[in-house]
Each structure stands twice: as C-alpha cells, then as structure tokens.
N, C-alpha and C positions, 0 to 999 in steps of 0.2 A: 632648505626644503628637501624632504625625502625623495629620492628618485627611483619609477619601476620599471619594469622590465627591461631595461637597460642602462646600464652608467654611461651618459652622454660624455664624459669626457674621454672616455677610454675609447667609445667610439670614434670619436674625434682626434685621437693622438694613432690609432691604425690607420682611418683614412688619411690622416695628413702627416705627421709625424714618422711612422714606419713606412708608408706604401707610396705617400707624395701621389694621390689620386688622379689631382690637379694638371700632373702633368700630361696626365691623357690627354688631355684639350687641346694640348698640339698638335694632335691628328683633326687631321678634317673630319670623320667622323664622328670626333667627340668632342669639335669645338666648342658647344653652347655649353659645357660643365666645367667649366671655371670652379675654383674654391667656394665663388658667392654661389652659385647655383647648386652645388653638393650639398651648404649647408642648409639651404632654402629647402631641399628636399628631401633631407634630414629631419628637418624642424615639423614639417610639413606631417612625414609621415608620422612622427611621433607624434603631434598634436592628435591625428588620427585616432592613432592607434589610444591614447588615452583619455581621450574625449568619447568616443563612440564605440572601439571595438569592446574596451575592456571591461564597460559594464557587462555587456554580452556574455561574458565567460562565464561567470554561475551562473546566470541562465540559463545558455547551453548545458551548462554539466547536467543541471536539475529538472529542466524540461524533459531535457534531450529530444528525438524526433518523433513522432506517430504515424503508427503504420495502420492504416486501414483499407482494404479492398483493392491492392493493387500501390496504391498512393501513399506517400511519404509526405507529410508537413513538418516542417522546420518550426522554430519556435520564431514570433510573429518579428523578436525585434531582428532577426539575422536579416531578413525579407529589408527593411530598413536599410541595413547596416549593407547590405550588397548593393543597393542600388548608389549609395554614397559612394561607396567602393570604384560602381564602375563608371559614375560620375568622376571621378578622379581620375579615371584613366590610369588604375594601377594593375589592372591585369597583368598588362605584358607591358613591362615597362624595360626590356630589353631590347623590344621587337622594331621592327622597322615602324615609321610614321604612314608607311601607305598599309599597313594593316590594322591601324591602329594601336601602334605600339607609342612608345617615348623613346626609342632607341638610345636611353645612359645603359654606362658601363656597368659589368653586371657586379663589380665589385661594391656598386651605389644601391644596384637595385638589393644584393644580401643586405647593405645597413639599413632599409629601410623596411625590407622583409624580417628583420630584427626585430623589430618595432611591432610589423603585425599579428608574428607570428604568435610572437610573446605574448601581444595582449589578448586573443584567441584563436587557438591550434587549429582549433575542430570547426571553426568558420573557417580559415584560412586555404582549409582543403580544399574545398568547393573552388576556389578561383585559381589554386597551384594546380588540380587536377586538369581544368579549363585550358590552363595554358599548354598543361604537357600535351594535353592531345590534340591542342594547335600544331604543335611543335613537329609532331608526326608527320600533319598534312604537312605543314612548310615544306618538312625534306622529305616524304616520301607522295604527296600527293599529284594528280596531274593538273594544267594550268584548270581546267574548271571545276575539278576539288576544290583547287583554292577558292577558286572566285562565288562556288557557292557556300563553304566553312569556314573559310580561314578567318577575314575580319570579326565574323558573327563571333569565334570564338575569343581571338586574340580582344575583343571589346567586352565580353563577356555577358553578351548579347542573348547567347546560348552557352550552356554548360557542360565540359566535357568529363569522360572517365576513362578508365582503361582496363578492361576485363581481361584477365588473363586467367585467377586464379578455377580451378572445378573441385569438383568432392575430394577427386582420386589425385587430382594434379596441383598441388600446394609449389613447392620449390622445385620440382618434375616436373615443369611444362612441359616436357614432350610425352607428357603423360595423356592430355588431352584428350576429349572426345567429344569435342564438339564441332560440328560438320560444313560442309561449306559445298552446295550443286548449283554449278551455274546454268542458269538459267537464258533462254533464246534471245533475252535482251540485254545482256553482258552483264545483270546484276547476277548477285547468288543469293541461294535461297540457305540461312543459319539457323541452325538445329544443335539448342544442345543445353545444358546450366551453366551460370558461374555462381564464384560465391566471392565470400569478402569483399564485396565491391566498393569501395569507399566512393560517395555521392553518385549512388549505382539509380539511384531514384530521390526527387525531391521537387518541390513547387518555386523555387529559388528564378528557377527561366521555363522559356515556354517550347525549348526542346533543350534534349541531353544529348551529345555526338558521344557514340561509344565506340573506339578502337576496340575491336574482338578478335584476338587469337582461334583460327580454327584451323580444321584439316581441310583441303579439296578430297572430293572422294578420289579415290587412284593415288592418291599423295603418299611418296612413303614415311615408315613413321619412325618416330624419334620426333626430334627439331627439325629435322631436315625437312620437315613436308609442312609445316607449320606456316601459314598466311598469315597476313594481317589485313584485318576489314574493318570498312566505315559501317555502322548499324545504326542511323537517328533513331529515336526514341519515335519522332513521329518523322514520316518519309517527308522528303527535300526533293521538291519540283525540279526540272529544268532550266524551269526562271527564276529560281531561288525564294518561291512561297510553298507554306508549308502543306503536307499532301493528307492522309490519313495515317492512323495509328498503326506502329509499325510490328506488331505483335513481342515487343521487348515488356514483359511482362512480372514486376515485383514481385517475388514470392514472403518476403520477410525481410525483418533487419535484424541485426545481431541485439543483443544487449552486453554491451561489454563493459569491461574494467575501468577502462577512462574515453575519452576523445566522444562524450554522448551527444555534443552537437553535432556530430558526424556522422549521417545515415550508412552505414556499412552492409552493405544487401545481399542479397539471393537473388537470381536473377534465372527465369528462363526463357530463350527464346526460340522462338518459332515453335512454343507448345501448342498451337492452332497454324500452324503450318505456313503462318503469312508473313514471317522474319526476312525483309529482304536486305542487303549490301552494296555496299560499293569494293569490291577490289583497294587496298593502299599498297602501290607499290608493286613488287613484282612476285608472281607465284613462289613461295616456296622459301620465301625471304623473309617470313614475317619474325622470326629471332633475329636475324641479321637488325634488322630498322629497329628492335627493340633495344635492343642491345647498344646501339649509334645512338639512343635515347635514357640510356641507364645513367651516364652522369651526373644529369642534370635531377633527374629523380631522386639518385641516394644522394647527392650534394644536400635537395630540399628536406631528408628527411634525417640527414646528420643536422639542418639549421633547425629544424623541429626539436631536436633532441638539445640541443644547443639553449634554444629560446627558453626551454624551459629553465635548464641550467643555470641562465642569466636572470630572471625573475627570481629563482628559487634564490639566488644569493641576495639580490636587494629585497627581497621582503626578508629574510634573516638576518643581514644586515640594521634593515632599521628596528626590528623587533628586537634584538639585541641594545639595542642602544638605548630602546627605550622600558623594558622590560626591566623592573627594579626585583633581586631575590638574591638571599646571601650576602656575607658581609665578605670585603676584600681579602681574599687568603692570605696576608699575612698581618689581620688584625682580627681574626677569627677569635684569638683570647680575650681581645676587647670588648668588654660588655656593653660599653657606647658606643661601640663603632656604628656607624648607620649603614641599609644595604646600601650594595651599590645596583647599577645597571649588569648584568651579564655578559656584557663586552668585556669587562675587566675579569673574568674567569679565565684560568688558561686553557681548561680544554675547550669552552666555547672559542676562544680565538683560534685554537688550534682550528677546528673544524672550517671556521672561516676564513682564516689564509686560506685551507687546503682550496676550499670554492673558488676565493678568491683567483687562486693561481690555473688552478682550472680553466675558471670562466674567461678570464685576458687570453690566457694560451689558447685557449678553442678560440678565439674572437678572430687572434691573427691568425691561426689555420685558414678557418672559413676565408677571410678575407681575401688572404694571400691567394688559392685557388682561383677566386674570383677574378680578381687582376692578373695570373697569370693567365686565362681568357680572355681577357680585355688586352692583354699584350698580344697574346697571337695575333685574337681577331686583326690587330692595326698594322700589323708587321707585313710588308713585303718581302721576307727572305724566307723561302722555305727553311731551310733549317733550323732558324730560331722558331719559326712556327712550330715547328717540329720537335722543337727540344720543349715548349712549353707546353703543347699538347701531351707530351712525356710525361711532366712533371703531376700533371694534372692527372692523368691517366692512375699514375702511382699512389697518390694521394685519397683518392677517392674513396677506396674500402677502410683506409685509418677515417676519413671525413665521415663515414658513415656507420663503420663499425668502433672505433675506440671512442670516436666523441658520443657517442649515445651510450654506450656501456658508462665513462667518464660521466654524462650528462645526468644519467640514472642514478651514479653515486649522489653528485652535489645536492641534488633535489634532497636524498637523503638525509645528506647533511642536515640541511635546513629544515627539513621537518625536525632533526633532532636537537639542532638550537631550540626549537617552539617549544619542545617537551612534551609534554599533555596534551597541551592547543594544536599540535600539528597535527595531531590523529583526529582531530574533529572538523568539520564541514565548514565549522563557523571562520578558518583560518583556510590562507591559500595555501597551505604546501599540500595539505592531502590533493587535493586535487592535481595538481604540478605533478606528484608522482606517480598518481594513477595515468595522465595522460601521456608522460611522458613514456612510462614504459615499451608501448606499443614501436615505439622509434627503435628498439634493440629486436623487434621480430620482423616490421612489414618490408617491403621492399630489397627481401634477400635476411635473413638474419644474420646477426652477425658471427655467427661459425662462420657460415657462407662468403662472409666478407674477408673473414680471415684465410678460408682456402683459395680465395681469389687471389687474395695480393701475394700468397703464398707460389701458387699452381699458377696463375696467369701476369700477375702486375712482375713478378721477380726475375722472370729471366724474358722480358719486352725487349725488344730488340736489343738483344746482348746485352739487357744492363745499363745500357745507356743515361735511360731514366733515375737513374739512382746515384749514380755519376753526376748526372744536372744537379741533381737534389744534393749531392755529398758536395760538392761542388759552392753551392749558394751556404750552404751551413757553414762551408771553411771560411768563405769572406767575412764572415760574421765572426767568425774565432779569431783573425787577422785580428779585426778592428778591436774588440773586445781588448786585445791582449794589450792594445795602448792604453788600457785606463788604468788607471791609477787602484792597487788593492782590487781589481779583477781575477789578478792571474790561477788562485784557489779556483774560481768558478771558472776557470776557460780549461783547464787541466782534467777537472771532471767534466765538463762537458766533455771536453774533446776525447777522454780515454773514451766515457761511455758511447762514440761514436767509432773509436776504431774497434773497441769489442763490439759492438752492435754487426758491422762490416764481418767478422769472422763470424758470428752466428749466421749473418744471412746467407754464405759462402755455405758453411755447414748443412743447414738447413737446407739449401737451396738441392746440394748434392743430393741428402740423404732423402730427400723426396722425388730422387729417381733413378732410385738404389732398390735393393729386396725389402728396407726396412721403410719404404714409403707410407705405409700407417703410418708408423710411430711417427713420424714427420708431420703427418698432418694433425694426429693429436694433438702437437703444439702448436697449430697454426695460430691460434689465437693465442696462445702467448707469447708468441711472435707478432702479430700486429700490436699486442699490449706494449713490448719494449720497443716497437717502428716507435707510437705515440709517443709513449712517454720521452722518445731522444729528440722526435720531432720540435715537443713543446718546451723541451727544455732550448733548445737550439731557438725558439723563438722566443722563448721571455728573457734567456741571454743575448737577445737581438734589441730588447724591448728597453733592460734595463742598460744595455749601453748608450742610447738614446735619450735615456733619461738621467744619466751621469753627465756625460756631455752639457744635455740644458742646465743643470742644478753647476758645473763647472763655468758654466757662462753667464751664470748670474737670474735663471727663472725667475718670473715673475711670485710675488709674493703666495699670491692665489693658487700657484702650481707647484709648489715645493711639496706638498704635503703629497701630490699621485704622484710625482718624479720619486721621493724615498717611498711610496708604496710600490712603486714598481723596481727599486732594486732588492724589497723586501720579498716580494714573490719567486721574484727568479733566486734569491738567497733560500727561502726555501724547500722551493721544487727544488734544487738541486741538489742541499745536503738533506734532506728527510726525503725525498721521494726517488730521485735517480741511483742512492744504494740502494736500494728495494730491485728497483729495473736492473741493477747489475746483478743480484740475485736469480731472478728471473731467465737471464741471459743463461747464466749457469746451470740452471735446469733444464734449458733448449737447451744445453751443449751437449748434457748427456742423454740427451732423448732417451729416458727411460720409458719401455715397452708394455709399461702394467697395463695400462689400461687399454689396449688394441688385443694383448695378450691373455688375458682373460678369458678363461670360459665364459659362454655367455650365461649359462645356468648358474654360476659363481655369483653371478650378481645379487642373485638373491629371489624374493618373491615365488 
C-alpha cells in the first residue's frame, strides 16, 4: 500500500535505530515513553493526520479564508478538524501535564508534527502559533499571567500569535512604531499597525492572546527599547472571564501564493484609542525574550519546509510507479517493447534519489536537534547541557535556512516527475510548492539565516559548538571506517569536512577584516556547504547502521531500506558532495563582484 506524507519506516529507523529514543525513559521525566508508547503515538498521530487533517488540505488551499467587516472565517471543516485537535491534547505535547501539556520528548513530538504538518501546513499554524505564544508567557510571564493564559493556550482553548512584523519594519524590528503608555493601572495603552500576521484573526477559538512588540514612550530606539506585551483580542478579567472587546481590530488578510488556509492579516490597534496590555516580562527586553524564543520557531518552520519535502517525495514516488509512458531505454528500437512505469527512466530516478537522499538527511537533522533537547533537558551536568544547547544553537539557521531552500528544490523535483499533471490543481505537487515556498521567507529569510550562523552561530563561545558538532561527525567516521568497502565514502566525507573546517576559518576571518562584504555575500553559500557536509555526515551515519543490520542477517522485509539507504548516502556523496567541494572553492576565493559593483551597474 502506498504511503503519504511520510515513509513510516524511515521514521522508525531515526527514532529507534540512529537515535535509540527509547532510552530517554530512563529519566524520570521521560519514563512513560517506552518504545511501545513512541509507536502508539506515532501510529496515533498519523492515523490523524490521515484520516481527518489531509482531507483539509485542498480545501484550505481552495477555500481559503474570508474576510468580512473586521472578521475572518475559516473554512467550516478546519473549525472540525481543531476541536479533534485539541480533543487530543496535541497542542503542547512537550509541555508540562499541569498546563495541559503531555510532557514527551520533543524529538516524539517533531515525528508526529511530521505527520501533521504534512497532511496540512496552513491548519497547522493556528495551534504551532498557539503554542509559541504559550511559550512566551511560560518563560517570560508573572505567576498570574500564567494562571490567567497559560493552560487556556497550552489546551488550545484560546489561540495565540505573534505580531512583530509593521509596513516600515519587515526584518528591521527596531524599525517599529508602534507605541506602548502606561496607564494609572499598570496596564498600557497599544497604538500602532502590524502586518503579516499569520492567524492574526479567525473564528477557530473565542479569544486570540497576541504577543505585541512595541516601544514605551521615552524608550530609546533601535532594539533596545523594544517591549514585549500581552494584547487579548477580547480583555481577560482578574478572575480569568472574558471582559469586552479590546480594540485589536482586522483590517485585511493577504491573498497569497500558497498556505490560503492560513489568515495572514493586517492588523490595527488602538485605532479607537481602547487597545489595552499586559506588560511580558521586563521593559526594554522584548528582543531579548524573543530572541530565547527564536529556536523553537525557525526549528517549526525549517519542519514546515521539511513536511513538504516529505510528501512531495511519496506522492512522486508512487506516481512514478504507477504512471505507465515510454518504452525501457534500451529497448527503444523494439517496436514490441511495451511502456513501462517511469520509475524505470534514469533521469526520473535521478530526480528521486536526489529527494530521496534529501528527504532521510533532513529527517535525521530535524530529529537529531530534537534529542539533542531532550538530552540537555535530562542532563544534570551543566556542561553537557551546555555543549548541547551549543550544538543546537549551531544548527538552527542550517535547520531553517538550508532545509527549506533543500525542501523547495525536492517539491520541485516532484512536480517534475508529474510532468504536465504537476502544474495543474487537479495533482498535489502544485500546491506542495506553492505552500512550501513561504518557509524560505517568514521567520527571518534565509540570507538572514545565513548571516546569522555566519556573524553570530560561528565564532559562540570560541567555537566551541562546532568542535561538539566536528567532534560527533568524527565518531561516525571512526565507525564507518570498520565496514567493509566503506572506506571510498569515509575518505570523501572526511576530506570534505577538513576543507569545510578551512573555509569556515577563512571565512570566519575575512568577515572581520576590511573585506567583510564580500564575506557576507557568501554567507549563504556558506550555510549551503555547512548542509550539505552536515547531511552527508548523517546519511554516512545512516548507511552504516544499515550495513551492519544487512551484515547481521535483517529481516527479509528490511533488506530492501537497509540497501536503499547505503544507496542514498552512495549518492549524496559521489554526485552531490563534489559540487559542495566546488562551492567551497568559490568561498575561498571570496570574489568581490557583487558587493563591488556599482549600484547603477545593475542595471534598470
């Protein structure tokens, strides 16, 4: 039987096979997730996810939302589809049980956010938005914040957002202009627009908590004066019933490219002067606490980018298989030959390795992040906390910026398996790459992502982190080098990591040197070759895990993924990693055309 939006086995050989999940349940904290229980709630959410959300998904695209008089409707079956949602208690299924959480590890909660995200993007937001702006109050709220937001959101009781973006202030936050005067009763009174809002307005719950970036009057500017505040959609009594409408007020939604089950708004408040606040956290801090919240956001919108990626390859997959056109290439002179399926074409296969080896490598990325979170969390030694918060830290702008660029391509792919049929509605990939796209702009784009890990992840405390990370790659090179006809593949891996190590040195210099442009001009193909050594280093982790099983005798039923996966990392690494060694070589010579240019040059 055909499998979608994710290949269960694969998921299944990350969590148990590469990452050993299971063994979390030796902490007291993550006792109750035993093996039986991961796959229970594995099984669980994909039955979900395929039963209820996935019809959803052309709906949403085709519907999409209406805007009228202020008010935003959802298409009727999301309204459904949410309350089964929060019937399940999957909101916040990281979060502690006294707020209504399920407190598994969150390397469980990404495989089953796999599942949801894949079967719909643009529903999904509404309850990942939710969570994030739980997540605010948890670490930035006071105890009767919590006690009046927190459950309500972490159940999804009420629906959360996070307003940051304005006309003037896109990737410039401190560009801002919208205001913040407190008022005789410690709330403030919020004057000002946002835009972009993703689930900035909808009929989903019976209030929205909106985190608002604004200024205190007096506050100096830049980032530095930048607060963050609570603003309900409708004000929140003392005793936690609801008050009147709090002048946060719909002006529009977008009509955009993809993600149309997704109200994206305009928003302004206190255009009638009655916008009132709560204070989160401390004056002048509200980049700080957003910032101690960025992880977790570009994580979910690198798994956005991801999910698409993972569907885009099994519906191309099974459409390949079952798609009969052309006769076998080398019976093309046969005038009996009969067609075949387009699996047996080579550049169709081409394209679906390449997915293929993609989609596994992004799998164990994701995942890996996720347990290296689940390891701090458990760890009593500050320094392993420490080195893994590192690790994590590092990761994050490749998790968000190269796996959505990555994720952007594969969708492609697989619209170009489909041929004709993928440009048309009647077929999922157009839609897959319409929605995905948006994952390579919101939440920082990824230039952005690439001068981060450039400018800030590369020189973390002395490099440390990279050390962690070079460090777990070599163990893998170790092991690797015992198997048997490996050593071709450990040789290219390994050189393309000590030239990787000289570019980053290089680089890391010449971007705080006179020629600091030209350095950042290639930051992003500098995160492209971090990825690509990354993922090569994980599917030569993958495929020695599955030599091993295939040397010990696998089970009948598994021979066939054990040689697909030393077929992947075979390869990613002879057709994809001399490309990255190319690449490298272009960062070495940071050539200056394009910083150096006239700007008039350009042209127009």
């Amino acid at each position: 039987m055909a499998q979608l939006i994710a290949d269960r086995r694969d998921v299944d050989f990350v969590l148990h096979e590469m990452l050993h999940v299971e063994d979390l349940s030796k902490d007291d904290k993550f006792a109750d997730f035993n093996k039986k229980t991961v796959n229970l709630i594995i099984s669980e959410a994909r039955n979900l996810a395929l039963k209820e959300m996935l019809p959803t998904q052309v709906i949403g695209d085709r519907e999409g939302v209406r805007f009228e008089k202020g008010k935003v409707t959802v298409p009727e079956e999301f309204k459904k589809l949410y309350e089964i949602y929060k019937e399940g208690e999957w909101v916040s299924m990281i979060e502690d049980l006294e707020w209504g959480g399920q407190g598994m590890p969150r390397v469980i909660a990404l495989a089953a956010n796999e599942y949801f995200v894949g079967a719909n993007l643009a529903f999904m937001m509404y309850p990942g938005l939710t969570h994030g702006a739980g997540k605010l109050v948890e670490a930035f709220g006071t105890d009767k914040q919590k006690e009046l937001f927190l459950r309500k959101l972490y159940t999804g009781e009420w629906c959360g957002t996070m307003m940051l973006t304005e006309p003037e202030a896109g990737s410039d936050v401190g560009a801002l202009t919208t205001t913040a005067v407190e008022n005789d009763d410690g709330t403030y009174s919020i004057t000002g627009n946002k835009i972009f809002i993703s689930g900035g307005e909808h009929d989903l719950a019976e209030n929205i908590i909106h985190p608002v970036l604004a200024r205190i009057e007096g506050a100096p500017e830049g980032t530095k004066g930048i607060s963050l505040f609570l603003v309900p959609k409708i004000w929140v009594n003392d005793d936690g019933s609801l008050g009147e409408s709090n002048d946060v007020v719909c002006t529009g939604v977008e009509e955009k490219m993809g993600i149309h089950g997704n109200s994206t708004c305009s928003v302004a408040l206190g255009s009638k002067g009655g916008c009132r606040s709560q204070l989160l956290g401390e004056k002048n801090k509200g980049m700080r606490a957003m910032f101690l919240m960025m992880n977790g956001a570009r994580l979910l919108v690198g798994l956005q980018g991801f999910c698409c990626a993972s569907s885009a390859y099994m519906y191309a997959l099974n459409y390949a298989r079952e798609r009969i056109q052309g006769k076998y290439l080398l019976q093309v002179m046969d005038k009996d030959a009969p067609s075949v399926p387009i699996i047996q074409h080579p550049d169709v296969r081409r394209q679906l390795i390449t997915m293929k080896a993609y989609v596994e490598g992004i799998r164990s990325l994701m995942y890996y992040i996720g347990i290296c979170g689940d390891k701090r969390e458990i760890s009593d030694d500050p320094e392993e906390k420490a080195r893994y918060q590192g690790i994590v830290d590092l990761l994050i702008p490749i998790a968000k910026g190269y796996v959505t660029d990555r994720s952007f391509e594969v969708c492609n792919h697989g619209l170009q398996v489909y041929g004709g049929y993928g440009y048309i509605k009647e077929y999922p990939l157009e839609q897959l790459v319409r929605d995905c796209r948006i994952t390579m702009i919101y939440e920082g784009t990824n230039g952005i992502q690439a001068m981060d890990l450039l400018g800030r992840k590369l020189g973390i405390n002395q490099g440390k982190p990279i050390m962690d990370l070079l460090g777990e790659i070599h163990k893998t090179l170790a092991k690797a080098k015992a198997v048997e006809g490996f050593k071709d593949k450990v040789d290219r891996v390994e050189a393309a990591v000590n030239r990787l190590g000289e570019v980053a040195l290089h680089i890391g210099k010449t971007a705080m040197s006179p020629q600091a442009l030209s350095a950042f001009a290639f930051a992003h193909p500098f995160m492209d070759v971090c990825g690509d050594v990354i993922l090569s280093w994980l599917l030569l982790w993958r495929a020695t895990i599955s030599a091993e099983a295939l040397e010990k005798g696998a089970k009948k039923k598994d021979v066939a993924f054990y040689k697909g996966q030393l077929k992947s990392a075979e390869f990613f690494i002879h057709s994809i990693l001399p490309i990255t060694l190319g690449k490298m070589e272009a960062i070495l010579e940071t050539n200056g055309a394009a910083v150096e240019m006239d700007e008039a040059s350009f042209g127009g």
